[in-house]
N, CA, C and O atoms as CSV, one atom per row, in Angstrom:
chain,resi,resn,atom,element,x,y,z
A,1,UNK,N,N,0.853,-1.151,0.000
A,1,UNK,CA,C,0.000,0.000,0.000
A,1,UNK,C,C,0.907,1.224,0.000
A,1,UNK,O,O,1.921,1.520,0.633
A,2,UNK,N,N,0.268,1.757,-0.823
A,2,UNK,CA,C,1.359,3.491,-0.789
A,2,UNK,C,C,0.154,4.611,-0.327
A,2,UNK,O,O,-1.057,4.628,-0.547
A,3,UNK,N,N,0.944,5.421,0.325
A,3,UNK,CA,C,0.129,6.444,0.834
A,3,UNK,C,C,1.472,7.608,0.724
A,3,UNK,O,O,2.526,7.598,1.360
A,4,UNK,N,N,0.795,8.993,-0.763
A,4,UNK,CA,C,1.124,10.015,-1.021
A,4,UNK,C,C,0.719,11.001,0.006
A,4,UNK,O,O,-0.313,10.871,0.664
A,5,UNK,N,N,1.655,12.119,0.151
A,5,UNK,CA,C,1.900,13.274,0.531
A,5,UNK,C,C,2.753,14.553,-0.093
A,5,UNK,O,O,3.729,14.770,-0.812
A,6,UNK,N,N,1.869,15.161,0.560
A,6,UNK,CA,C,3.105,16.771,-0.211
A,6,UNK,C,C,2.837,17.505,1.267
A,6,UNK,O,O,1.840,17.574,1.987
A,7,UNK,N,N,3.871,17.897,1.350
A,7,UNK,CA,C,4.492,18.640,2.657
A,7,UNK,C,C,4.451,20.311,2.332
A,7,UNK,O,O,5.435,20.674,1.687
A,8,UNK,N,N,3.799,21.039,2.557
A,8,UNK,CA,C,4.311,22.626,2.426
A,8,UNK,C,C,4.483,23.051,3.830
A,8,UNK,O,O,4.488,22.353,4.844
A,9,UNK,N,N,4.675,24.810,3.650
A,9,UNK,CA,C,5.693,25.345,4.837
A,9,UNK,C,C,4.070,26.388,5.261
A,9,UNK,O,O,3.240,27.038,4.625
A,10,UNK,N,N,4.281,26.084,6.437
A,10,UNK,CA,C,3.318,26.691,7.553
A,10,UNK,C,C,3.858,27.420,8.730
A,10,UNK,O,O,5.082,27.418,8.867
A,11,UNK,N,N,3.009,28.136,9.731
A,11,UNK,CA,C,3.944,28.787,11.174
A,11,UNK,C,C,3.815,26.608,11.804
A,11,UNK,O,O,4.865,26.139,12.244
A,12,UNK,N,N,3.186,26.129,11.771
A,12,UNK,CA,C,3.427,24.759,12.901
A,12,UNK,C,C,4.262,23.669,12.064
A,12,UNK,O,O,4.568,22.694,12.749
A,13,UNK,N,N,4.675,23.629,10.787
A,13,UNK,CA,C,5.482,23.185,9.655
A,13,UNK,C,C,6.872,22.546,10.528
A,13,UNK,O,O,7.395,23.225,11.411
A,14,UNK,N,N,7.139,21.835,10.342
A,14,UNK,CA,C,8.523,20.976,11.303
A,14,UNK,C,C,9.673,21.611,9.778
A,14,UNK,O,O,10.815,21.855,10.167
A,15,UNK,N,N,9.487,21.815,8.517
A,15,UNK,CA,C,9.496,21.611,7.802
A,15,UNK,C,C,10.102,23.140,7.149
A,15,UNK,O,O,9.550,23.890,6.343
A,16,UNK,N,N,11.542,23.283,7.878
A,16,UNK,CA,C,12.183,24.076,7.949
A,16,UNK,C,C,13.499,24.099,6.756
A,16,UNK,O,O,13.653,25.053,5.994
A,17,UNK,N,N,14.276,23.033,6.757
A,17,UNK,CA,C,15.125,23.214,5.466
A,17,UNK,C,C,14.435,21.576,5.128
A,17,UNK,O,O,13.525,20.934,5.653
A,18,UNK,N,N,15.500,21.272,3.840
A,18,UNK,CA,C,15.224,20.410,3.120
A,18,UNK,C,C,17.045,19.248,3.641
A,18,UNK,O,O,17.453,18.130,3.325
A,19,UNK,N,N,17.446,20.109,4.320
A,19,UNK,CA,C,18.646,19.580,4.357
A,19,UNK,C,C,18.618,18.609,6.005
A,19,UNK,O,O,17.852,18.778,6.954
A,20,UNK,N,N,19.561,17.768,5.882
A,20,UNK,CA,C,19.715,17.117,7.401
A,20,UNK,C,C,21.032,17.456,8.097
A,20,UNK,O,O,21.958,17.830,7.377
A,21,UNK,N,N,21.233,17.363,9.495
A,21,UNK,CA,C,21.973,16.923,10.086
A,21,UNK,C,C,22.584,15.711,10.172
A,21,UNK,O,O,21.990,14.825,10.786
A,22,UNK,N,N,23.628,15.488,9.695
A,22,UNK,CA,C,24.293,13.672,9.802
A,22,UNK,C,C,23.574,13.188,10.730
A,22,UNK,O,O,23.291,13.675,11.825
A,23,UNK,N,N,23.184,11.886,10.114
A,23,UNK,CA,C,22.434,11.081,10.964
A,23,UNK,C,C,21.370,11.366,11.458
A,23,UNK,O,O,20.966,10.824,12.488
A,24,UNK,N,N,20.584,12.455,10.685
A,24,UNK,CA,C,19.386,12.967,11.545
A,24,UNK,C,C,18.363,12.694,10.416
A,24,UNK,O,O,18.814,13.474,9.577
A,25,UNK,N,N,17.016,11.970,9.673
A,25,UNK,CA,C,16.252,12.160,9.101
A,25,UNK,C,C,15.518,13.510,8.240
A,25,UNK,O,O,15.089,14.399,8.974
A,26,UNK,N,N,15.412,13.638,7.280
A,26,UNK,CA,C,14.900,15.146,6.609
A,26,UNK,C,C,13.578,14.692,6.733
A,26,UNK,O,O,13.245,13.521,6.552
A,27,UNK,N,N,12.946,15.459,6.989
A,27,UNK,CA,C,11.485,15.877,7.097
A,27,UNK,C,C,10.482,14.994,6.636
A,27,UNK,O,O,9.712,14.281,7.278
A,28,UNK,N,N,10.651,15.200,5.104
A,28,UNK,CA,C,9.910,13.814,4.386
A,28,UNK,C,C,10.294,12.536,4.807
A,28,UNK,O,O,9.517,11.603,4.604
A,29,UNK,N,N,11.434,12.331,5.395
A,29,UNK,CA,C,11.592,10.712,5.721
A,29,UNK,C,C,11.122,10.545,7.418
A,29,UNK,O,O,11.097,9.509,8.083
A,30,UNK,N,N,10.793,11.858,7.810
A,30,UNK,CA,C,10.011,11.471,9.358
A,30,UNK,C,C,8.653,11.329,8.939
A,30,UNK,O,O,8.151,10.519,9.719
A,31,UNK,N,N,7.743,11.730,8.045
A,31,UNK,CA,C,6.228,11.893,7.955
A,31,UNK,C,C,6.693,10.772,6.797
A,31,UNK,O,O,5.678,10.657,6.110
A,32,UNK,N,N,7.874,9.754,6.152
A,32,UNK,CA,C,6.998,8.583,5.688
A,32,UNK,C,C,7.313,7.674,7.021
A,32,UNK,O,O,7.003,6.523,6.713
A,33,UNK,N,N,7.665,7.697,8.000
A,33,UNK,CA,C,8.253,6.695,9.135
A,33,UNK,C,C,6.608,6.640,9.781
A,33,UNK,O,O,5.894,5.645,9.903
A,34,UNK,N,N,6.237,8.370,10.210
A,34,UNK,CA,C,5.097,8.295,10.065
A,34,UNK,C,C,3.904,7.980,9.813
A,34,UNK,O,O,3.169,7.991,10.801
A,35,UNK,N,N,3.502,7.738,8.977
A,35,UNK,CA,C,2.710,7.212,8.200
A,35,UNK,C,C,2.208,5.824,8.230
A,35,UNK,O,O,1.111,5.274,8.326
A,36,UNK,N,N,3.619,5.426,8.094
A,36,UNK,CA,C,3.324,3.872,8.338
A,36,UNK,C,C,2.615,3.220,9.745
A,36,UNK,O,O,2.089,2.114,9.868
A,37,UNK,N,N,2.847,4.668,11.116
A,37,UNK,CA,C,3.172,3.836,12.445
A,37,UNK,C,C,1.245,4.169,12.678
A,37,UNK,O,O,0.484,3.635,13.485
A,38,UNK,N,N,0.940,5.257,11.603
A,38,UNK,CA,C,-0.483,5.639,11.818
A,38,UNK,C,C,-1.372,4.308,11.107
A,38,UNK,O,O,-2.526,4.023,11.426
A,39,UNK,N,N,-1.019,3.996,10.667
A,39,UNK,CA,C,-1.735,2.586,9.762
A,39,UNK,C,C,-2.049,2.024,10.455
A,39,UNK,O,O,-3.249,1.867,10.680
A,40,UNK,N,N,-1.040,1.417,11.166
A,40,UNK,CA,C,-0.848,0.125,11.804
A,40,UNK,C,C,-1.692,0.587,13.571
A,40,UNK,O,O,-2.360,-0.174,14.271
A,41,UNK,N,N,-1.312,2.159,13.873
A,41,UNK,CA,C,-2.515,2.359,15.213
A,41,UNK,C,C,-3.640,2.174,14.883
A,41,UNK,O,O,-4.306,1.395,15.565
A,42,UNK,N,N,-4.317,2.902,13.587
A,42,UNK,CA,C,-5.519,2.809,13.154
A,42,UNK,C,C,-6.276,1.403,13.259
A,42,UNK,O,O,-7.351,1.241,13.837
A,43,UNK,N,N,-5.488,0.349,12.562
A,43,UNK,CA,C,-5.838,-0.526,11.971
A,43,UNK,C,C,-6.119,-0.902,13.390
A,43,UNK,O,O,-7.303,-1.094,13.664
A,44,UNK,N,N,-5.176,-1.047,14.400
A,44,UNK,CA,C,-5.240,-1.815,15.789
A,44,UNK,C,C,-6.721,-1.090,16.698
A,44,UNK,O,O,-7.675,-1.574,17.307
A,45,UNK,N,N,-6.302,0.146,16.406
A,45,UNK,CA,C,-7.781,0.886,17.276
A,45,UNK,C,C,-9.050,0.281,16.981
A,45,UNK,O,O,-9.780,-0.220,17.836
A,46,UNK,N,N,-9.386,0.360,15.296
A,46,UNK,CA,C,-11.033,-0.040,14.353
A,46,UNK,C,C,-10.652,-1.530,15.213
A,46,UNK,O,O,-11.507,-1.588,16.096
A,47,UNK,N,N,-9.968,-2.445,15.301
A,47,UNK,CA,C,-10.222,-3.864,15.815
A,47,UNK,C,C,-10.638,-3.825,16.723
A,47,UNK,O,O,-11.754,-4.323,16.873
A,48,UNK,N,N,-9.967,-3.214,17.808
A,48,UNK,CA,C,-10.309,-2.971,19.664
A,48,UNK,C,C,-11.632,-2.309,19.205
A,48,UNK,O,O,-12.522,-3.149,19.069
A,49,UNK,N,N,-11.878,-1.484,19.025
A,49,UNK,CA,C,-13.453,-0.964,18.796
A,49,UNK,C,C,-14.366,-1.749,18.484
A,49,UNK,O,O,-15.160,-2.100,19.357
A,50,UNK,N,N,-14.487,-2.224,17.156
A,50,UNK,CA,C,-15.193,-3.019,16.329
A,50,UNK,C,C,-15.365,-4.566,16.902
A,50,UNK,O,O,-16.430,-5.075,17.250
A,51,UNK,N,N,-14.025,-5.203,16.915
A,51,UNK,CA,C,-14.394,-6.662,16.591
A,51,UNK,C,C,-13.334,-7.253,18.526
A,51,UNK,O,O,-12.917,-8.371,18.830
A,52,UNK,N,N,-13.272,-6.028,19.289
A,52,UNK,CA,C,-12.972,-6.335,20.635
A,52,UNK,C,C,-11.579,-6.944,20.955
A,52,UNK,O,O,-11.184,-7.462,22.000
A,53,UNK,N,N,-10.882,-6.723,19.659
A,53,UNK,CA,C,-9.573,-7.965,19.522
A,53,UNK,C,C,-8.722,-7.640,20.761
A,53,UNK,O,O,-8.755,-6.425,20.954
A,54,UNK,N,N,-7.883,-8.361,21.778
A,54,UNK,CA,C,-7.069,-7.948,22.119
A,54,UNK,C,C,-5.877,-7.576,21.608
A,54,UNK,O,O,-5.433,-8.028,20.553
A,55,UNK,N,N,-5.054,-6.384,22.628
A,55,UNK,CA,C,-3.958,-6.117,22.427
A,55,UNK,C,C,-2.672,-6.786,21.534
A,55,UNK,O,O,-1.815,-6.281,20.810
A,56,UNK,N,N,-2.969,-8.146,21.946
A,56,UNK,CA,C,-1.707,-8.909,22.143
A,56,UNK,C,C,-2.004,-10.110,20.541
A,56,UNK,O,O,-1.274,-10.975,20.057
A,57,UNK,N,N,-3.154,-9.697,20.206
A,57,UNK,CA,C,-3.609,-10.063,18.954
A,57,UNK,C,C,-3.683,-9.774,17.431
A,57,UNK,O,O,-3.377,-8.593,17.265
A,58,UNK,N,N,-3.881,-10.198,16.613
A,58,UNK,CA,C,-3.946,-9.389,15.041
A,58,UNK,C,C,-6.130,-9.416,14.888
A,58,UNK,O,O,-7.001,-10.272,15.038
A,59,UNK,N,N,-6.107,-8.595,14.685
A,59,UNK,CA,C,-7.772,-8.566,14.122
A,59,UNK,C,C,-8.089,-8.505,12.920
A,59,UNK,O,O,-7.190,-8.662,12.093
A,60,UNK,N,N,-9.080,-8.327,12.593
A,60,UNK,CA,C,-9.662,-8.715,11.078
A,60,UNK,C,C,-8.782,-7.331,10.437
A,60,UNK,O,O,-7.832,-7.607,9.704
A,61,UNK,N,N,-8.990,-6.322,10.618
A,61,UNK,CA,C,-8.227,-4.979,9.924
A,61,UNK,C,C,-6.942,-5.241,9.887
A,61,UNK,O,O,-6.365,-5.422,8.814
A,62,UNK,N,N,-6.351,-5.291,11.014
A,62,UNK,CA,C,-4.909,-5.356,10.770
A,62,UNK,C,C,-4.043,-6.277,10.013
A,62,UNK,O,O,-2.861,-6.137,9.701
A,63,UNK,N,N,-5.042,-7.468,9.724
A,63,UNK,CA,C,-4.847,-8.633,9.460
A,63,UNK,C,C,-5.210,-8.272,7.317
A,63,UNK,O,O,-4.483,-8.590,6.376
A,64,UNK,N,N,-6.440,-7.609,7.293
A,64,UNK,CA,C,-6.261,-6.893,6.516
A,64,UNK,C,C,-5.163,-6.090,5.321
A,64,UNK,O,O,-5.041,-6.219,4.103
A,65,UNK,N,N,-4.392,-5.132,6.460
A,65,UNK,CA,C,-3.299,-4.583,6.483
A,65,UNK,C,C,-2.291,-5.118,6.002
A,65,UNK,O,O,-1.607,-4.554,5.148
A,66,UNK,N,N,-2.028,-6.308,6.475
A,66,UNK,CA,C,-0.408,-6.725,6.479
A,66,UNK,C,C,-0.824,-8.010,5.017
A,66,UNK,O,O,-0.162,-8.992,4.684
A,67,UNK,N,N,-2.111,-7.499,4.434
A,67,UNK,CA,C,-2.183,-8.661,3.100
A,67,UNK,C,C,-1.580,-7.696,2.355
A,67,UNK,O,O,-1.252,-8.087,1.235
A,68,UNK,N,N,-1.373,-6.774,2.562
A,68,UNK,CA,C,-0.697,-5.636,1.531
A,68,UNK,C,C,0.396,-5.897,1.041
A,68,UNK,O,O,0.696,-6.873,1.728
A,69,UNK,N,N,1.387,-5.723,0.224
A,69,UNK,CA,C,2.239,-5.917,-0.182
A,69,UNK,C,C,2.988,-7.202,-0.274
A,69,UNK,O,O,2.186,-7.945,0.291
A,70,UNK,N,N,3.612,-7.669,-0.484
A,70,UNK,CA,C,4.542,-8.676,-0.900
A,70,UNK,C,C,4.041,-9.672,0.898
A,70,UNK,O,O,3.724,-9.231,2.003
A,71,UNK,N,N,4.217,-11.177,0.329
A,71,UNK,CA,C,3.327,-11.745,1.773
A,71,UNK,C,C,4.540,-12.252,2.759
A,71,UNK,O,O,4.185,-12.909,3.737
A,72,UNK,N,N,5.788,-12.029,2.601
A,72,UNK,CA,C,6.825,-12.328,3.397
A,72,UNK,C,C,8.322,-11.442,2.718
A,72,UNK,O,O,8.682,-10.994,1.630
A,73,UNK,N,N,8.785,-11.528,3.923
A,73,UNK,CA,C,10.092,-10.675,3.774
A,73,UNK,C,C,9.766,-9.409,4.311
A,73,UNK,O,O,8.846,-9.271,5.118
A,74,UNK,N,N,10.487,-8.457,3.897
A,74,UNK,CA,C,11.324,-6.761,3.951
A,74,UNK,C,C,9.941,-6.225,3.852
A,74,UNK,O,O,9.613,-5.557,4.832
A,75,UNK,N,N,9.062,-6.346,2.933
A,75,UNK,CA,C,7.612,-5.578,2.515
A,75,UNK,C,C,6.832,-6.216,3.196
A,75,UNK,O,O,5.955,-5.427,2.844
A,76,UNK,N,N,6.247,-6.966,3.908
A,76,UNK,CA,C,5.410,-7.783,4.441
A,76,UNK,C,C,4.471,-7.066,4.715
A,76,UNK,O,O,4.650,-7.140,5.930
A,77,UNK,N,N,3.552,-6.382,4.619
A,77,UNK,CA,C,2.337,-5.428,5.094
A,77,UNK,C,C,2.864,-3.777,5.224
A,77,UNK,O,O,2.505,-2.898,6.007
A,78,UNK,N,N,3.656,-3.765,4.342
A,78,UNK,CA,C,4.579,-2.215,4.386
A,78,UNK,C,C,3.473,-1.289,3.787
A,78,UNK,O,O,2.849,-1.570,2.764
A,79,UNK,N,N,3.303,-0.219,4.487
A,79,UNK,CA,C,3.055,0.815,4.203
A,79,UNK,C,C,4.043,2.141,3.225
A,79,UNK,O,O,4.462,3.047,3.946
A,80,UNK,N,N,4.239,2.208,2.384
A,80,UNK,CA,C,5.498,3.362,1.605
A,80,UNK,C,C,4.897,4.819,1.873
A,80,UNK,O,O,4.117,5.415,1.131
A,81,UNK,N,N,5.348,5.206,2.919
A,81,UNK,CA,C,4.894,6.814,2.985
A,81,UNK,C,C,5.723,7.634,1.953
A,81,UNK,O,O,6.875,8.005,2.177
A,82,UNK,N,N,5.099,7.865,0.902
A,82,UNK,CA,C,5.953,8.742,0.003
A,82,UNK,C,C,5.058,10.221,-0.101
A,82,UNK,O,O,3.948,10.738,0.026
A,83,UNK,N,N,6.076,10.379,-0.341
A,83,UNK,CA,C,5.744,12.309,-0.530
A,83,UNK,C,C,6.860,12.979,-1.340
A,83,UNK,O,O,7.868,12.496,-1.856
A,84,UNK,N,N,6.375,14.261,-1.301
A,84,UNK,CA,C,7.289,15.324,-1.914
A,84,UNK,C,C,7.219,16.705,-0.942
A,84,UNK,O,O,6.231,17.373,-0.636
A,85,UNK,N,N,8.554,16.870,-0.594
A,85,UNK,CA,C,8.890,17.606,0.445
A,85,UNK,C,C,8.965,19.218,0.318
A,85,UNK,O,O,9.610,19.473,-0.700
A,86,UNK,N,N,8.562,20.355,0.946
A,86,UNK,CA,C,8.048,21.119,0.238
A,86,UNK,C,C,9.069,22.196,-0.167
A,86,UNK,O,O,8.790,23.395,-0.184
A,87,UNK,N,N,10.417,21.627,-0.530
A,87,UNK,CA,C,11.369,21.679,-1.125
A,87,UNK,C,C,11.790,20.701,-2.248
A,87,UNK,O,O,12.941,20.469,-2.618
A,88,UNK,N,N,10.732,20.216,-2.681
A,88,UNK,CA,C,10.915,19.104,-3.687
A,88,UNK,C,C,11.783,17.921,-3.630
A,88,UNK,O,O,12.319,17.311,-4.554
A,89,UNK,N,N,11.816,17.717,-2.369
A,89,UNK,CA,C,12.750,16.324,-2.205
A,89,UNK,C,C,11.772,15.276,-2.103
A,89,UNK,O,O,10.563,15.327,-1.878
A,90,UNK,N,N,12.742,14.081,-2.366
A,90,UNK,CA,C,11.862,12.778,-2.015
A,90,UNK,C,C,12.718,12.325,-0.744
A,90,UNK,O,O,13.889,12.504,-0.411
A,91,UNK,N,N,11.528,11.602,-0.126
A,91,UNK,CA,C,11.975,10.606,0.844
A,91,UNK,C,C,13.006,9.570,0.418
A,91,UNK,O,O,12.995,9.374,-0.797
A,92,UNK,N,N,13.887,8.862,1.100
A,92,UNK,CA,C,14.892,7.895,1.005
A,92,UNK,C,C,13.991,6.166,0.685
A,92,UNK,O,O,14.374,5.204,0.020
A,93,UNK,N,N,13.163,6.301,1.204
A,93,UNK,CA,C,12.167,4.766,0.507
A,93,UNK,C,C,11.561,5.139,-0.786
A,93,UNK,O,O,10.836,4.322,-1.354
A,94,UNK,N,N,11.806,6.386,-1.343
A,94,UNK,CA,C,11.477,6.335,-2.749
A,94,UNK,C,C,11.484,5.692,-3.650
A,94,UNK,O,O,10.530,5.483,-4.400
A,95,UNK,N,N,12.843,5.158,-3.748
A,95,UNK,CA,C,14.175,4.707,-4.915
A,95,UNK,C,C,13.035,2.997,-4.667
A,95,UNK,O,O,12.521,2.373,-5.595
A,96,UNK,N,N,12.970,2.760,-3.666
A,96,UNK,CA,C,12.390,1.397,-3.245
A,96,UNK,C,C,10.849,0.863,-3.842
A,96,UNK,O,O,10.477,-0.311,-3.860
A,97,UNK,N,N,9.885,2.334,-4.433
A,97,UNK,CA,C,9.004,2.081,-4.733
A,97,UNK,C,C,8.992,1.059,-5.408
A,97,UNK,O,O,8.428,0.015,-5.082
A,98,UNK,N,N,9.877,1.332,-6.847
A,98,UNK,CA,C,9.295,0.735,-8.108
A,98,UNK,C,C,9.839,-1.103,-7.723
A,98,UNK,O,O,9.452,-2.047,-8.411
A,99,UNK,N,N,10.583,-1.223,-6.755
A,99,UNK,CA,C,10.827,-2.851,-6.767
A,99,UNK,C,C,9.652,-2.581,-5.808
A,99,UNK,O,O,8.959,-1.790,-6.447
A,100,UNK,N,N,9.175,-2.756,-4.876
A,100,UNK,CA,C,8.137,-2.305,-4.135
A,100,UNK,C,C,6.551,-2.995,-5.489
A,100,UNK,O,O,5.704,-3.796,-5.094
A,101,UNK,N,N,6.555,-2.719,-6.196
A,101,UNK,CA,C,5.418,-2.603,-6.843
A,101,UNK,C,C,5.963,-3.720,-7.929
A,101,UNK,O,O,5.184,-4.608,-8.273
A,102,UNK,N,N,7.009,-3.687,-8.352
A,102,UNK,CA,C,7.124,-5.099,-9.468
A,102,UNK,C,C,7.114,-6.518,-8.345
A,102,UNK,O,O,6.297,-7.378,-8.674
A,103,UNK,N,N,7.458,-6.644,-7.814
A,103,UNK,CA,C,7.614,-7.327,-7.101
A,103,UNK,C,C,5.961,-8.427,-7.112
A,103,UNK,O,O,5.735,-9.532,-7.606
A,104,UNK,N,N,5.192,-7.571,-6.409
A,104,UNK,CA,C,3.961,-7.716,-6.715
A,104,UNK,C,C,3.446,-8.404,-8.278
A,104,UNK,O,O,2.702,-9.340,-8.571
A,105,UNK,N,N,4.371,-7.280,-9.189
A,105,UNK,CA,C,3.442,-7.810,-10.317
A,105,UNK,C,C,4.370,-8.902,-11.406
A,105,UNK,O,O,4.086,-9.238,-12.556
A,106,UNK,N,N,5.314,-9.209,-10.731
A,106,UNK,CA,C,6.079,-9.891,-11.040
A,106,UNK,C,C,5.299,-11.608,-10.601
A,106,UNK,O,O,4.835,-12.376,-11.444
A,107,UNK,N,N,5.335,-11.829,-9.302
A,107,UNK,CA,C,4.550,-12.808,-8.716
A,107,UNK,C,C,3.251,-13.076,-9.263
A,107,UNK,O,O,2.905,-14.247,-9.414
A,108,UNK,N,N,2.272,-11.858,-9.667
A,108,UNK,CA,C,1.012,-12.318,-10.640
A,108,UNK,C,C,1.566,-12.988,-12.052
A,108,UNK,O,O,1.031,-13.986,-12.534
A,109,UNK,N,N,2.598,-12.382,-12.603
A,109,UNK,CA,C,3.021,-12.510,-13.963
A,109,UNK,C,C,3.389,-14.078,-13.903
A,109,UNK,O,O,2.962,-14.854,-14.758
A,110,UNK,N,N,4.152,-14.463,-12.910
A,110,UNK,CA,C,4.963,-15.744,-12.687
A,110,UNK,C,C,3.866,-16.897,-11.924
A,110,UNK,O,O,4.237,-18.021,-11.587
A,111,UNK,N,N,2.123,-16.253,-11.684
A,111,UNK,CA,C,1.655,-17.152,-11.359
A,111,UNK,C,C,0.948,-17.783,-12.819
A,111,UNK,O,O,0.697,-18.978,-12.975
A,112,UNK,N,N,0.677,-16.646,-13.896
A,112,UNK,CA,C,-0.066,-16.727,-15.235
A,112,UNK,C,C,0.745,-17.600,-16.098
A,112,UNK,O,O,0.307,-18.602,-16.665
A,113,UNK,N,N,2.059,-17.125,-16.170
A,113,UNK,CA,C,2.869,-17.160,-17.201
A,113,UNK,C,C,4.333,-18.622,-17.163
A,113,UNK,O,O,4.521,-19.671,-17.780
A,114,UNK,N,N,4.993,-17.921,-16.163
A,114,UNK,CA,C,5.752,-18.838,-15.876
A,114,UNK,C,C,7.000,-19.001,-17.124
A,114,UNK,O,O,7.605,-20.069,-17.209
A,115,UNK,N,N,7.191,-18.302,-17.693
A,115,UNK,CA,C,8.001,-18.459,-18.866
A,115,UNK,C,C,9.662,-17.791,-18.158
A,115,UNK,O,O,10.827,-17.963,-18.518
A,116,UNK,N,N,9.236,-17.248,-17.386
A,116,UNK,CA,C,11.100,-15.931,-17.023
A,116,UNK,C,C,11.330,-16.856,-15.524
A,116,UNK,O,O,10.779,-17.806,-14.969
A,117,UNK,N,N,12.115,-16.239,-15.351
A,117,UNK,CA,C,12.545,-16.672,-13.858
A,117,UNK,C,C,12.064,-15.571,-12.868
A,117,UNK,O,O,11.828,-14.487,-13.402
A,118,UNK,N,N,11.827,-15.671,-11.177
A,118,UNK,CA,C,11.433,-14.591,-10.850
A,118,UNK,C,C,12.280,-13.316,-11.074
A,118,UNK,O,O,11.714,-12.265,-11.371
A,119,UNK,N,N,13.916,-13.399,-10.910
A,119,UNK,CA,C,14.639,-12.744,-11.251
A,119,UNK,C,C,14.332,-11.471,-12.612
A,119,UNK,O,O,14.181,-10.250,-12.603
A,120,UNK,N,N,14.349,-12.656,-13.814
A,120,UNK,CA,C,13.721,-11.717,-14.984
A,120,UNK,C,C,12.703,-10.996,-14.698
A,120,UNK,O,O,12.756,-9.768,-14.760
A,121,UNK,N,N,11.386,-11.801,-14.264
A,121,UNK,CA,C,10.026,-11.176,-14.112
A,121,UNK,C,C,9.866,-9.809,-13.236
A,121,UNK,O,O,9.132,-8.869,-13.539
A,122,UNK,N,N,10.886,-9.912,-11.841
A,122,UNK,CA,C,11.166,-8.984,-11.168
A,122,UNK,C,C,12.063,-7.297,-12.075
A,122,UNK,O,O,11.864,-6.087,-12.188
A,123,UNK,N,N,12.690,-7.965,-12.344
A,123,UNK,CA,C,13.567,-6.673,-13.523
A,123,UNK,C,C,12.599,-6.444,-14.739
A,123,UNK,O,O,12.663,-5.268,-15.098
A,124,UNK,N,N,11.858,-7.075,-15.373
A,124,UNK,CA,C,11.188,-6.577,-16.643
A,124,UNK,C,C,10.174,-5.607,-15.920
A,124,UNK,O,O,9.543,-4.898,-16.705
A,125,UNK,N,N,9.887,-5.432,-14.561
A,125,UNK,CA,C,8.804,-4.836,-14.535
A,125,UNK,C,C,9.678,-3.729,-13.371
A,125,UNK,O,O,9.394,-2.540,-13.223
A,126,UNK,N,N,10.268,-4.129,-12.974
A,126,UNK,CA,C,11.117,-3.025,-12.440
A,126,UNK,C,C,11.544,-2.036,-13.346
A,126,UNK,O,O,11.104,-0.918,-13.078
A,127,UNK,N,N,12.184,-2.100,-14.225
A,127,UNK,CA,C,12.769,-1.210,-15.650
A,127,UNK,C,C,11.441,-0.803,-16.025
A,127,UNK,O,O,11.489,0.394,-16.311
A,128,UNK,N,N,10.085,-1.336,-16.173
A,128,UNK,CA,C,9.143,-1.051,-16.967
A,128,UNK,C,C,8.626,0.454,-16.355
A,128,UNK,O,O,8.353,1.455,-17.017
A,129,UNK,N,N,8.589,0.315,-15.123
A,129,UNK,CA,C,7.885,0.714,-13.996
A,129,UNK,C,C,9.112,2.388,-13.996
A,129,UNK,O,O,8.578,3.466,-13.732
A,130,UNK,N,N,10.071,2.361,-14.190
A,130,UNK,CA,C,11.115,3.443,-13.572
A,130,UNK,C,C,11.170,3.880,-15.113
A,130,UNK,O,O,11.301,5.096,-15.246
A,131,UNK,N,N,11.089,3.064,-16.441
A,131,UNK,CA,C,10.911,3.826,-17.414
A,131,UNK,C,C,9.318,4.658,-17.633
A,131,UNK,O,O,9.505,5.763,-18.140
A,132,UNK,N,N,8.162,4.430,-17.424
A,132,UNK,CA,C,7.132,4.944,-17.250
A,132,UNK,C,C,6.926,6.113,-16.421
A,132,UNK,O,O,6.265,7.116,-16.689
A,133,UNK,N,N,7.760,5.769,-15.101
A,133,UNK,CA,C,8.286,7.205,-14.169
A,133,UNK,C,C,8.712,8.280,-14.733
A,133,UNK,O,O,8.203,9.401,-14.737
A,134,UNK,N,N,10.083,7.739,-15.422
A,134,UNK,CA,C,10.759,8.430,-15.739
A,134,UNK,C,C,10.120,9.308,-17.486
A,134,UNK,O,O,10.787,10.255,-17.902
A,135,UNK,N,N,9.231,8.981,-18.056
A,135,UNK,CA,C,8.468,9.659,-18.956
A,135,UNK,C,C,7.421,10.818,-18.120
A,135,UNK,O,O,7.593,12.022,-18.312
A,136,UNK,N,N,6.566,10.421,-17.386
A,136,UNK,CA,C,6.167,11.077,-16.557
A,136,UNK,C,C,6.698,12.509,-15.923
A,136,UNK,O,O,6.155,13.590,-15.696
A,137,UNK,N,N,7.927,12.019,-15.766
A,137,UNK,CA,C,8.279,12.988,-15.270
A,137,UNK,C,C,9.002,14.163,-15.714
A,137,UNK,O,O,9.211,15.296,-15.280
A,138,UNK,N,N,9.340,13.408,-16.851
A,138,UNK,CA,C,10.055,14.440,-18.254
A,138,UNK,C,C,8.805,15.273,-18.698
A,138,UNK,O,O,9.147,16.386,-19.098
A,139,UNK,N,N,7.790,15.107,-18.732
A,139,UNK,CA,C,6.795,15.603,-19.533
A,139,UNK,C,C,5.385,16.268,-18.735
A,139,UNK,O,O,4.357,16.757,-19.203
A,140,UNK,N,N,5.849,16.042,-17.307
A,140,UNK,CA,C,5.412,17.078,-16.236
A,140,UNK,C,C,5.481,18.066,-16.183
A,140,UNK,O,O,5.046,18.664,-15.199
């Protein structure tokens, strides 16, 4: 699941330069860290509300949640907080989208098809995916 943002500058704006301190997160990469940790409260709250789940449990939503993305490993129910920072930066999980999303459609391709290896299937749609970006964005 991806969840977009655009960040502009306000008086309550955290969102002061575009630049970091070594070792310190830029702005856009705290509101996508963000993002993700709001999902996953949400998802836990609607359960405790709704369907009474305990704490120490997964409920129907959250359970929900984590069908998202790729069903094991690094992505396992990942949320990608991406944005554009209101200095035009991207977040550092950017670069990660487009395997992020072939990945996915690599595994449909390799359940239909079966002709590439996941390897190939993973790169044909990775390249596909960052060349389509990358038109996009020329012509923005």
């Amino acid at each position: 699941m991806v969840h977009i943002k655009g960040l502009g500058i306000d008086e309550s704006s955290d969102c002061v330069s575009f630049r970091a301190e070594q070792g310190q997160l830029k702005p856009i990469d705290l509101r996508a860290v963000k993002v993700y940790k709001e999902y996953f409260k949400a998802a836990k709250d609607l359960d405790s509300k709704y369907y009474h789940t305990p704490d120490d449990e997964i409920g129907p939503v959250k359970s929900a949640l984590l069908s998202f993305g790729p069903v094991a490993g690094k992505y396992e129910g990942t949320v990608l907080g991406l944005g554009i920072g209101c200095f035009g930066e991207l977040p550092a999980g950017f670069r990660d989208a487009p395997s992020f999303i072939a990945r996915n459609r690599a595994v449909s391709y390799m359940d239909r098809y079966g002709d590439k290896s996941p390897k190939e299937a993973l790169g044909m749609f990775r390249s596909r995916i960052r060349r389509e970006w990358g038109h996009a964005a020329v012509f923005a």
